[in-house]
N, CA, C and O atoms as CSV, one atom per row, in Angstrom:
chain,resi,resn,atom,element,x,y,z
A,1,UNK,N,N,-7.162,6.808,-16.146
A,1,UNK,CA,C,-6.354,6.148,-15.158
A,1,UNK,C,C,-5.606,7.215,-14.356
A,1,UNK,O,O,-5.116,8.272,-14.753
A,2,UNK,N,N,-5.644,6.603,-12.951
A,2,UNK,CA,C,-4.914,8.051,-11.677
A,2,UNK,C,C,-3.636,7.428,-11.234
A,2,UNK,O,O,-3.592,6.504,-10.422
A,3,UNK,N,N,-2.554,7.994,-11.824
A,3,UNK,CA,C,-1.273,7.147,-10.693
A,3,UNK,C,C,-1.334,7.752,-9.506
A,3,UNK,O,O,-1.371,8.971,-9.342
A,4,UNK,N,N,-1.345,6.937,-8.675
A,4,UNK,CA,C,-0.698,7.566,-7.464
A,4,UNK,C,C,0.591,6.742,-6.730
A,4,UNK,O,O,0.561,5.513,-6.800
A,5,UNK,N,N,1.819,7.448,-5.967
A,5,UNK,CA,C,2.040,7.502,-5.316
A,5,UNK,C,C,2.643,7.959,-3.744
A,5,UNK,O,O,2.427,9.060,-3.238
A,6,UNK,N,N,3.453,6.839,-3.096
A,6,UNK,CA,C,3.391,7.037,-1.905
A,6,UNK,C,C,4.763,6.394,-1.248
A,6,UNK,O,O,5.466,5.613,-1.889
A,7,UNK,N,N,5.171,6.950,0.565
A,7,UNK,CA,C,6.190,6.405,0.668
A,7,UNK,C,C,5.628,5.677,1.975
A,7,UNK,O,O,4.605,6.120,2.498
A,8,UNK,N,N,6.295,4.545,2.519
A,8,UNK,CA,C,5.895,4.184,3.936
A,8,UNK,C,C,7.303,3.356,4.469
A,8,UNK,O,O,8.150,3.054,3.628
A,9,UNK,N,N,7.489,3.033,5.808
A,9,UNK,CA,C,8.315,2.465,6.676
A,9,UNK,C,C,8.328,0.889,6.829
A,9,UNK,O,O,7.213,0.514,7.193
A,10,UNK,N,N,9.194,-0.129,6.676
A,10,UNK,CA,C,8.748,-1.770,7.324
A,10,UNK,C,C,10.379,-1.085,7.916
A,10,UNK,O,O,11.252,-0.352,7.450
A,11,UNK,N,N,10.090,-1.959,9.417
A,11,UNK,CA,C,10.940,-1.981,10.102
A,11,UNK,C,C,12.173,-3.209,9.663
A,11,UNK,O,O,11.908,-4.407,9.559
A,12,UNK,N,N,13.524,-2.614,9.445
A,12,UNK,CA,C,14.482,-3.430,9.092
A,12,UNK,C,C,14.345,-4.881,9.107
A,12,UNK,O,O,14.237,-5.619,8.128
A,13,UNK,N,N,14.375,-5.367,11.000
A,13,UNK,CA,C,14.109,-6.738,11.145
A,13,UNK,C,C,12.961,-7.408,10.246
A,13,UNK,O,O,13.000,-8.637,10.184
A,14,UNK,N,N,11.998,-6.783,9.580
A,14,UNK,CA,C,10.804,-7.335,9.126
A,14,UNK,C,C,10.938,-7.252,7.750
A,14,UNK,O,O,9.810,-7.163,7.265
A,15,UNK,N,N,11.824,-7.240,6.871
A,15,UNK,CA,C,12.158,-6.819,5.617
A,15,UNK,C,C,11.260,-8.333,4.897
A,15,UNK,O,O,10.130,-8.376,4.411
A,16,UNK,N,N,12.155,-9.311,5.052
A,16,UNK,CA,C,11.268,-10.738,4.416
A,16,UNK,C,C,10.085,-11.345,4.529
A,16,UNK,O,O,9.513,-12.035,3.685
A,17,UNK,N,N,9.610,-10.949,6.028
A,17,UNK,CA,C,8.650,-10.961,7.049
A,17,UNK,C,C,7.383,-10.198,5.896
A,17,UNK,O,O,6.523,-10.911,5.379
A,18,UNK,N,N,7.472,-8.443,5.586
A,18,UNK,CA,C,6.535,-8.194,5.070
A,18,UNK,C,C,6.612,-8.492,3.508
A,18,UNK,O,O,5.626,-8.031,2.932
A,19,UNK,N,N,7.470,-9.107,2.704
A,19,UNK,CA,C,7.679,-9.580,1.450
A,19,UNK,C,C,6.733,-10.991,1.175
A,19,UNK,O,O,6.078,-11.330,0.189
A,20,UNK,N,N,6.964,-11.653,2.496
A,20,UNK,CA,C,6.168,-13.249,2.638
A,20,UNK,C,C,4.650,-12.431,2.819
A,20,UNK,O,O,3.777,-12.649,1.979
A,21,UNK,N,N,4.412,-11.555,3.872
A,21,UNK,CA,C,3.033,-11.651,3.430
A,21,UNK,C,C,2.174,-10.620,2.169
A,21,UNK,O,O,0.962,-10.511,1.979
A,22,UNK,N,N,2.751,-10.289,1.808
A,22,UNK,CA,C,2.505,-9.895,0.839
A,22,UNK,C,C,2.557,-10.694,-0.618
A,22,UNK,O,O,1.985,-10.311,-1.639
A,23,UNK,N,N,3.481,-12.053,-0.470
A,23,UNK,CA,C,3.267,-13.142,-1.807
A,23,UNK,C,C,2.210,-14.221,-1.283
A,23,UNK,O,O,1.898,-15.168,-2.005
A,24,UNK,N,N,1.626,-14.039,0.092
A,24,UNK,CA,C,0.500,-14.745,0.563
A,24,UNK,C,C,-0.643,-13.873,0.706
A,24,UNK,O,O,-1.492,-14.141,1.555
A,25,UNK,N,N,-0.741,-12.973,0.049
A,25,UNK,CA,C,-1.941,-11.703,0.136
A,25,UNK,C,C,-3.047,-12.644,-0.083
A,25,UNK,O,O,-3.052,-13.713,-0.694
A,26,UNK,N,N,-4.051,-11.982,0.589
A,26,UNK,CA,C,-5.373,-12.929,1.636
A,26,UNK,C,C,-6.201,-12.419,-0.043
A,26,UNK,O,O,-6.110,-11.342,-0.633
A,27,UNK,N,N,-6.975,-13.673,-0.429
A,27,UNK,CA,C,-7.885,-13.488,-1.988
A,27,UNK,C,C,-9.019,-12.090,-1.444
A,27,UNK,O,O,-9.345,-11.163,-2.186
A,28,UNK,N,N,-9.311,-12.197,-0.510
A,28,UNK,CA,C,-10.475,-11.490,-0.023
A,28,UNK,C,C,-9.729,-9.669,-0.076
A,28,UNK,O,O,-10.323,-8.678,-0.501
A,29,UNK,N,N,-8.348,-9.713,0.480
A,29,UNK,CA,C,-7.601,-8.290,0.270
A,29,UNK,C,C,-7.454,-7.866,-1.208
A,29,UNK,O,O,-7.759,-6.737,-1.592
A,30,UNK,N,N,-6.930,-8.910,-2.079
A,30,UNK,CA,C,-7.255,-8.538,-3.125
A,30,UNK,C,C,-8.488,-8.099,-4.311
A,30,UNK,O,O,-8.519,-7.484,-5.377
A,31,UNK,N,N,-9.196,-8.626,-3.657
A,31,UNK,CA,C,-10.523,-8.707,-4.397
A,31,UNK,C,C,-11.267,-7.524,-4.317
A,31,UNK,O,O,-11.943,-7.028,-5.219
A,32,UNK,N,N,-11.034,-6.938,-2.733
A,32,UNK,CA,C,-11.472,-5.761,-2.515
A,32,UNK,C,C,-10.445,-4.398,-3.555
A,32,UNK,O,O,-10.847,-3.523,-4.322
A,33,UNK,N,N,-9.434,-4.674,-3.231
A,33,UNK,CA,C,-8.647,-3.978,-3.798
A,33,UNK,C,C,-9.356,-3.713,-5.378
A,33,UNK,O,O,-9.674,-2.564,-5.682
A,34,UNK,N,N,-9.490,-4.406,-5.967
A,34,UNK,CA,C,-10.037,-4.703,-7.725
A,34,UNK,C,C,-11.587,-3.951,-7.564
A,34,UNK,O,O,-11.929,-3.113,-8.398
A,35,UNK,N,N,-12.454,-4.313,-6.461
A,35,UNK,CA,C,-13.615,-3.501,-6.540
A,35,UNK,C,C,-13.386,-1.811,-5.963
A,35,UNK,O,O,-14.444,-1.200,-6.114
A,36,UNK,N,N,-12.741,-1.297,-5.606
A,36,UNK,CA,C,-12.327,-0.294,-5.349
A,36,UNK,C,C,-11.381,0.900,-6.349
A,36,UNK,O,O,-11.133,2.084,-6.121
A,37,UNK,N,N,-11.057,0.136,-7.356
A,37,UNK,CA,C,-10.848,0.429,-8.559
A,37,UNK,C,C,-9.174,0.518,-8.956
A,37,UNK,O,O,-8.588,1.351,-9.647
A,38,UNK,N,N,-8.751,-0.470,-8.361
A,38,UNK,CA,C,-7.470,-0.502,-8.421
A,38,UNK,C,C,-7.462,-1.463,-9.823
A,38,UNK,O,O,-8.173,-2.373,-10.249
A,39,UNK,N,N,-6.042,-0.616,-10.381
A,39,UNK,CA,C,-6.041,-1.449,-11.795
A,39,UNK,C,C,-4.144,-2.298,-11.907
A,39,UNK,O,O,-3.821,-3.270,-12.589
A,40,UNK,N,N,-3.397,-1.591,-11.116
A,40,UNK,CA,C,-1.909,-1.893,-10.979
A,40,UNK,C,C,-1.750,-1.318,-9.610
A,40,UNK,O,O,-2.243,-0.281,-9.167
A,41,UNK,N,N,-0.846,-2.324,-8.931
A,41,UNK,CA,C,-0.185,-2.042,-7.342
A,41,UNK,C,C,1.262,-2.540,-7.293
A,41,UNK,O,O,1.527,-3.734,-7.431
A,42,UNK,N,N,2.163,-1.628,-7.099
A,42,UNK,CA,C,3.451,-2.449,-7.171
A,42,UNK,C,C,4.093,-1.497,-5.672
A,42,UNK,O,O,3.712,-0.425,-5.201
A,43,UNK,N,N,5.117,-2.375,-5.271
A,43,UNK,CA,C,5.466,-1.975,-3.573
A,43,UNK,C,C,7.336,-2.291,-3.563
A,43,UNK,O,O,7.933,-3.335,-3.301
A,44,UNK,N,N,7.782,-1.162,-3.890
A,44,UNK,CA,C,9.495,-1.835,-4.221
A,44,UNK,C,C,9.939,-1.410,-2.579
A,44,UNK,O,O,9.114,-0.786,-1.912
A,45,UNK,N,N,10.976,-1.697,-2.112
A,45,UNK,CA,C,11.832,-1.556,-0.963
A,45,UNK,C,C,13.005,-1.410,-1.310
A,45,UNK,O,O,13.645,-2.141,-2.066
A,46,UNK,N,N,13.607,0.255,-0.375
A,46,UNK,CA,C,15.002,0.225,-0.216
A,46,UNK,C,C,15.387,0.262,0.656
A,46,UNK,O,O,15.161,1.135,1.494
A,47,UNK,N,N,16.636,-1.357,0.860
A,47,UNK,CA,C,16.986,-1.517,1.689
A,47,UNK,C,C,17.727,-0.754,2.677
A,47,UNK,O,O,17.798,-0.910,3.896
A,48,UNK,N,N,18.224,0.037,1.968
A,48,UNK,CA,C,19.079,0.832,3.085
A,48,UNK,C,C,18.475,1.911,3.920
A,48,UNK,O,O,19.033,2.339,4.931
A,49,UNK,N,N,17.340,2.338,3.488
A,49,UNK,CA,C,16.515,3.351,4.304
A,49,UNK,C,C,15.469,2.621,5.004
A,49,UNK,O,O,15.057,3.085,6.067
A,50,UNK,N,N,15.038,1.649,4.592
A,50,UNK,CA,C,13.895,0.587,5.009
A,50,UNK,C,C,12.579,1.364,4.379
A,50,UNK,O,O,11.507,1.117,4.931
A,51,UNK,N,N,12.578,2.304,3.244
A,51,UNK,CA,C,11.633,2.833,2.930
A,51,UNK,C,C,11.088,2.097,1.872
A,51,UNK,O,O,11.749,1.689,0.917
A,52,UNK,N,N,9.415,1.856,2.095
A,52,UNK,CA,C,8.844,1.252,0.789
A,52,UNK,C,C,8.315,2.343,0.035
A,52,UNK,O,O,7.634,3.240,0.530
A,53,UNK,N,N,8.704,2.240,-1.427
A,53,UNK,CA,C,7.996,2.800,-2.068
A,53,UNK,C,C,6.527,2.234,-3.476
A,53,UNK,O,O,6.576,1.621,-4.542
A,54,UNK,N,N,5.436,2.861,-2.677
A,54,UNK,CA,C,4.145,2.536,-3.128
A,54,UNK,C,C,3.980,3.112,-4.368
A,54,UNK,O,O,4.213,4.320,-4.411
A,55,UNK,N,N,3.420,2.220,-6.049
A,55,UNK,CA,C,3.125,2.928,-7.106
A,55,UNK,C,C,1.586,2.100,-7.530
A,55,UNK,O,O,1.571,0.897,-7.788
A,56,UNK,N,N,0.432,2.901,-7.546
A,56,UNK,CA,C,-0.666,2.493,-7.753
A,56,UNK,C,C,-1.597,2.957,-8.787
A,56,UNK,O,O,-2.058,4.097,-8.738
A,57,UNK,N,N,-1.865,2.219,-9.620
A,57,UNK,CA,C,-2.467,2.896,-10.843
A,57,UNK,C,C,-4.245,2.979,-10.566
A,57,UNK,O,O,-4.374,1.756,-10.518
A,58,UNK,N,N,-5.367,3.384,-10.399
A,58,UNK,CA,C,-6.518,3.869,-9.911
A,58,UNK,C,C,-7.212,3.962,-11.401
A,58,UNK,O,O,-6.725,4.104,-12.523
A,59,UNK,N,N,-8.440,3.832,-10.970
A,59,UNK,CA,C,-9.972,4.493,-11.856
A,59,UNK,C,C,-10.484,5.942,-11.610
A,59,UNK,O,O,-10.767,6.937,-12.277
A,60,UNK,N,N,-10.443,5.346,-9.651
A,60,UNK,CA,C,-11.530,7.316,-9.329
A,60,UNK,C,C,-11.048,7.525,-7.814
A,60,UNK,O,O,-11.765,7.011,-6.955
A,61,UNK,N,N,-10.141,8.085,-7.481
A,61,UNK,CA,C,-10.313,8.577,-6.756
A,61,UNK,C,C,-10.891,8.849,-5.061
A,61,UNK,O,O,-10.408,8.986,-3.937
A,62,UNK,N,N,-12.645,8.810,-5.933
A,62,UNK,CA,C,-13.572,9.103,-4.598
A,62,UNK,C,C,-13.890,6.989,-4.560
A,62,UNK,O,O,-13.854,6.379,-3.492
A,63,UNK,N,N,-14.041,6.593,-5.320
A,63,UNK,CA,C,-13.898,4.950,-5.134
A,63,UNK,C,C,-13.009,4.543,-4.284
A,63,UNK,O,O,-13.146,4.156,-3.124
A,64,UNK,N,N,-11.575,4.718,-5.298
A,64,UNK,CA,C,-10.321,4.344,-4.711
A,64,UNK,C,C,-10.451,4.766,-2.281
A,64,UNK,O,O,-10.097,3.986,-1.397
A,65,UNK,N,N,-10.963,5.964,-2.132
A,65,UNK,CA,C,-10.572,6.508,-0.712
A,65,UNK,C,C,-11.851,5.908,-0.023
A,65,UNK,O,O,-12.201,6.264,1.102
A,66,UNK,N,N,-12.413,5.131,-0.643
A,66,UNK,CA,C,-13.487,4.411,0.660
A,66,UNK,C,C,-12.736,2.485,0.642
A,66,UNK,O,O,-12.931,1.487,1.336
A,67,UNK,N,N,-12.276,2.657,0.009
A,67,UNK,CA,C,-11.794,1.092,0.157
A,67,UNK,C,C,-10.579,1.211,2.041
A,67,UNK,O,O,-10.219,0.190,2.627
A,68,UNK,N,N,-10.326,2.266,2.406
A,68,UNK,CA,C,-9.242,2.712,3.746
A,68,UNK,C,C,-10.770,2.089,4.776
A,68,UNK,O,O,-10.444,1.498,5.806
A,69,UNK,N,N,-12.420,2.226,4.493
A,69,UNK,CA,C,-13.120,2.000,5.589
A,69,UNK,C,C,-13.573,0.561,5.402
A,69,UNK,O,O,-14.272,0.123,6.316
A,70,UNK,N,N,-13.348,-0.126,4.551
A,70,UNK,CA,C,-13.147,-1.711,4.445
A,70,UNK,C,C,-13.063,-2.722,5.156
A,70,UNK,O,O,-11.919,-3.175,5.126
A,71,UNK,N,N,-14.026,-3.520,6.043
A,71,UNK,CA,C,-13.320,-4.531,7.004
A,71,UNK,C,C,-12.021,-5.188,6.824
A,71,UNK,O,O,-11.091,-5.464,7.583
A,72,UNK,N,N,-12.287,-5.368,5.418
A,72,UNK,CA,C,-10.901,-6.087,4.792
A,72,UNK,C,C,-9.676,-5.119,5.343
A,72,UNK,O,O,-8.817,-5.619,6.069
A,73,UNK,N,N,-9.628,-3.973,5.045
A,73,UNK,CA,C,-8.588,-3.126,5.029
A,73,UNK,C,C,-8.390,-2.935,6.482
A,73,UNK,O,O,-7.217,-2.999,6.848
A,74,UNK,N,N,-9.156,-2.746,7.260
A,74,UNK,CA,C,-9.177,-2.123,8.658
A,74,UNK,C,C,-8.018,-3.876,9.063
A,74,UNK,O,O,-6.865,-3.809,9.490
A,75,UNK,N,N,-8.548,-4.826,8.855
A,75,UNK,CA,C,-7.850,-5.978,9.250
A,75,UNK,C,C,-6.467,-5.991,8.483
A,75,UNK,O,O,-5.406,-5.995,9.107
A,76,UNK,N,N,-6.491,-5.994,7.928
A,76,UNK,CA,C,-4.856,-5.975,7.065
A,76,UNK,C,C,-3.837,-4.954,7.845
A,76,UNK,O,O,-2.665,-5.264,8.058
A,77,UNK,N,N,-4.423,-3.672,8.258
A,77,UNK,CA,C,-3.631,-2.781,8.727
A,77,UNK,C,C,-3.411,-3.320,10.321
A,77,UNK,O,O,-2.343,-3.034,10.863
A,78,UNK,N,N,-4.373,-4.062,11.029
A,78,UNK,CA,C,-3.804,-5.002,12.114
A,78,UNK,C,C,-3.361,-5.565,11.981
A,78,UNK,O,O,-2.549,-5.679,12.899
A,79,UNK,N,N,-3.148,-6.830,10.657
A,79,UNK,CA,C,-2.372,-7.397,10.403
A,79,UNK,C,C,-0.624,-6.681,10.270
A,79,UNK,O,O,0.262,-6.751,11.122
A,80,UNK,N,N,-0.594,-6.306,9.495
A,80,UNK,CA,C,0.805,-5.547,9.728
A,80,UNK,C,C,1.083,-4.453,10.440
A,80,UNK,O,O,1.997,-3.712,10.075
A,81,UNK,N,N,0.414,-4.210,11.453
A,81,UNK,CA,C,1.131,-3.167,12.612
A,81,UNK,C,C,2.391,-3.359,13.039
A,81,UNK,O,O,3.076,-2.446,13.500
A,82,UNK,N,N,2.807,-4.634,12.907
A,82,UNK,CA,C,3.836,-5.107,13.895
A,82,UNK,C,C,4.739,-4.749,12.959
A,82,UNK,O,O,5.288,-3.828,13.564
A,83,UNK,N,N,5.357,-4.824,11.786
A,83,UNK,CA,C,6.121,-4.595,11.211
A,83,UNK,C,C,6.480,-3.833,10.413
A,83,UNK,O,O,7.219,-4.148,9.481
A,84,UNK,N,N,5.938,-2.432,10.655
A,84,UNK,CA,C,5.667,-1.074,10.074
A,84,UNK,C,C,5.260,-0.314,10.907
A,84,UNK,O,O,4.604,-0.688,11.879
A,85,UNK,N,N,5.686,1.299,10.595
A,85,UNK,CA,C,4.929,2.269,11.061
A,85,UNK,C,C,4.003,2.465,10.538
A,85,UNK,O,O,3.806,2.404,9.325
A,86,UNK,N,N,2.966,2.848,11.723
A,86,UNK,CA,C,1.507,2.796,12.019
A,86,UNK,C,C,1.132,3.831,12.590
A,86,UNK,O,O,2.067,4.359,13.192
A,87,UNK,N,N,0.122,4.401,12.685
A,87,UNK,CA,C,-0.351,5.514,13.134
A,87,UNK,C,C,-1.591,4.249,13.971
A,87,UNK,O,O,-1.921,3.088,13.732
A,88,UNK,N,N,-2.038,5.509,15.233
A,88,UNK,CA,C,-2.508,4.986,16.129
A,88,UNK,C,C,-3.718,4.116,15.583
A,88,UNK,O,O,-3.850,3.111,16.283
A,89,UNK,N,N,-4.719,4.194,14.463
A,89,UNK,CA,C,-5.945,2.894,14.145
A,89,UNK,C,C,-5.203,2.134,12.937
A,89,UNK,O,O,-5.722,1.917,11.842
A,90,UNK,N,N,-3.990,1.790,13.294
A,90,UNK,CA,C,-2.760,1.111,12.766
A,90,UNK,C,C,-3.006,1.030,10.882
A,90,UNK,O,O,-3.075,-0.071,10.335
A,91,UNK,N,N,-3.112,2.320,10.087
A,91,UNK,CA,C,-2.930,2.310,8.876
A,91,UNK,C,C,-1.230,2.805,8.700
A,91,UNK,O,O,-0.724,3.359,9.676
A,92,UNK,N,N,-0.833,2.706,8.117
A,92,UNK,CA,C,0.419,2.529,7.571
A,92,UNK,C,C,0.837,4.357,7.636
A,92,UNK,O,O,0.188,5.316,7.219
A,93,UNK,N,N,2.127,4.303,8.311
A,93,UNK,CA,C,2.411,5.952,8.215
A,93,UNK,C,C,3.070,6.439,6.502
A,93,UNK,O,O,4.221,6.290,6.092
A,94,UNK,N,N,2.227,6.865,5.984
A,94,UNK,CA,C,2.364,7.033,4.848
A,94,UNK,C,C,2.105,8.600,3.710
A,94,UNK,O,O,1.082,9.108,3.250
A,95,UNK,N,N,3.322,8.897,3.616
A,95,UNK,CA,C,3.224,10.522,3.008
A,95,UNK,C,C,3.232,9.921,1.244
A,95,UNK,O,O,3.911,8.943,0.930
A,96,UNK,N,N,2.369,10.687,0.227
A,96,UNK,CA,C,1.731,10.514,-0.763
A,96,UNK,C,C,2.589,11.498,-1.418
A,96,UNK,O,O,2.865,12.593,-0.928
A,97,UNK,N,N,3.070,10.988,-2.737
A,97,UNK,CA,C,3.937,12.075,-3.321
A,97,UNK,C,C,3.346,12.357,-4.484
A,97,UNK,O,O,2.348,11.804,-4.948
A,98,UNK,N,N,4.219,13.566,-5.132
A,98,UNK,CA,C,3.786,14.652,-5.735
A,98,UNK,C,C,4.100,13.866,-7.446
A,98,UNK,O,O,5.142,13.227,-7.589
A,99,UNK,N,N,3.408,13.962,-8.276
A,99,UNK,CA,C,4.100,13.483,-9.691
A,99,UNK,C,C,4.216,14.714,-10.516
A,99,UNK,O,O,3.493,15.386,-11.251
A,100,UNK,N,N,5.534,14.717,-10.041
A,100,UNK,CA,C,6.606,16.419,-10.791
A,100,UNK,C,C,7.072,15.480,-12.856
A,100,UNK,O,O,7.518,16.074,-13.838
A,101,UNK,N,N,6.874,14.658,-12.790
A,101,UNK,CA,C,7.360,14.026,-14.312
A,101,UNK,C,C,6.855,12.432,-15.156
A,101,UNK,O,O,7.338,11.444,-14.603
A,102,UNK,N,N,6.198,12.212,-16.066
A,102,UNK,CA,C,5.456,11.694,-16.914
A,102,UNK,C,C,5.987,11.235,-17.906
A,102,UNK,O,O,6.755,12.150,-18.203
A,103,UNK,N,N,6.172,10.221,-18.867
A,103,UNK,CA,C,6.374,10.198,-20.136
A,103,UNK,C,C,6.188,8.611,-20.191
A,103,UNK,O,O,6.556,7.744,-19.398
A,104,UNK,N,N,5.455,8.526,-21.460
A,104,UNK,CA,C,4.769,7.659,-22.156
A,104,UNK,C,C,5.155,6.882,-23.549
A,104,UNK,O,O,5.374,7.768,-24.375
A,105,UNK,N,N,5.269,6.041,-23.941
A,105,UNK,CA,C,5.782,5.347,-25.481
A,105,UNK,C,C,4.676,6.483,-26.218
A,105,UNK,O,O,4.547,6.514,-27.442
């Protein structure tokens, strides 16, 4: 198993906005997600920076980085352009962090 994570932006006004669609996540986004080798996805928000922070538990890697060329995915990231930073083929502006610490039961 690969943790990864990551940080990204929802714009203030859109705080509930991207919470609702995300407890209405489309079966077809998820599904892909699961064939791509996702095993845990969790997405916390702090409010005061408006920063989300992304924690994703993975299989492989080279699996996990083709699920970004996905119809599914390519649509989702149109789907939420509006309420996040986006880079111009509107994927989520998102810097990937470093795991400096570990510990396990």
């Amino acid at each position: 198993m690969i943790r990864k994570a990551s940080i990204m932006k929802v714009y203030r006004e859109h705080h509930e906005e991207y919470r609702r669609r995300h407890d209405e996540l489309w079966p077809e986004m998820e599904q892909m997600l699961k064939e791509h080798g996702m095993l845990s996805y969790s997405i916390f928000l702090d409010t005061d920076t408006d920063t989300l922070f992304a924690y994703l538990e993975i299989e492989d890697e080279e699996l996990w980085a083709k699920s970004a060329d996905t119809e599914t995915c390519r649509k989702w990231w149109d789907y939420m352009q509006d309420i996040m930073e986006t880079n111009p083929d509107h994927s989520p502006v998102s810097q990937e962090l470093k795991e400096v610490f570990h510990l396990e039961k």
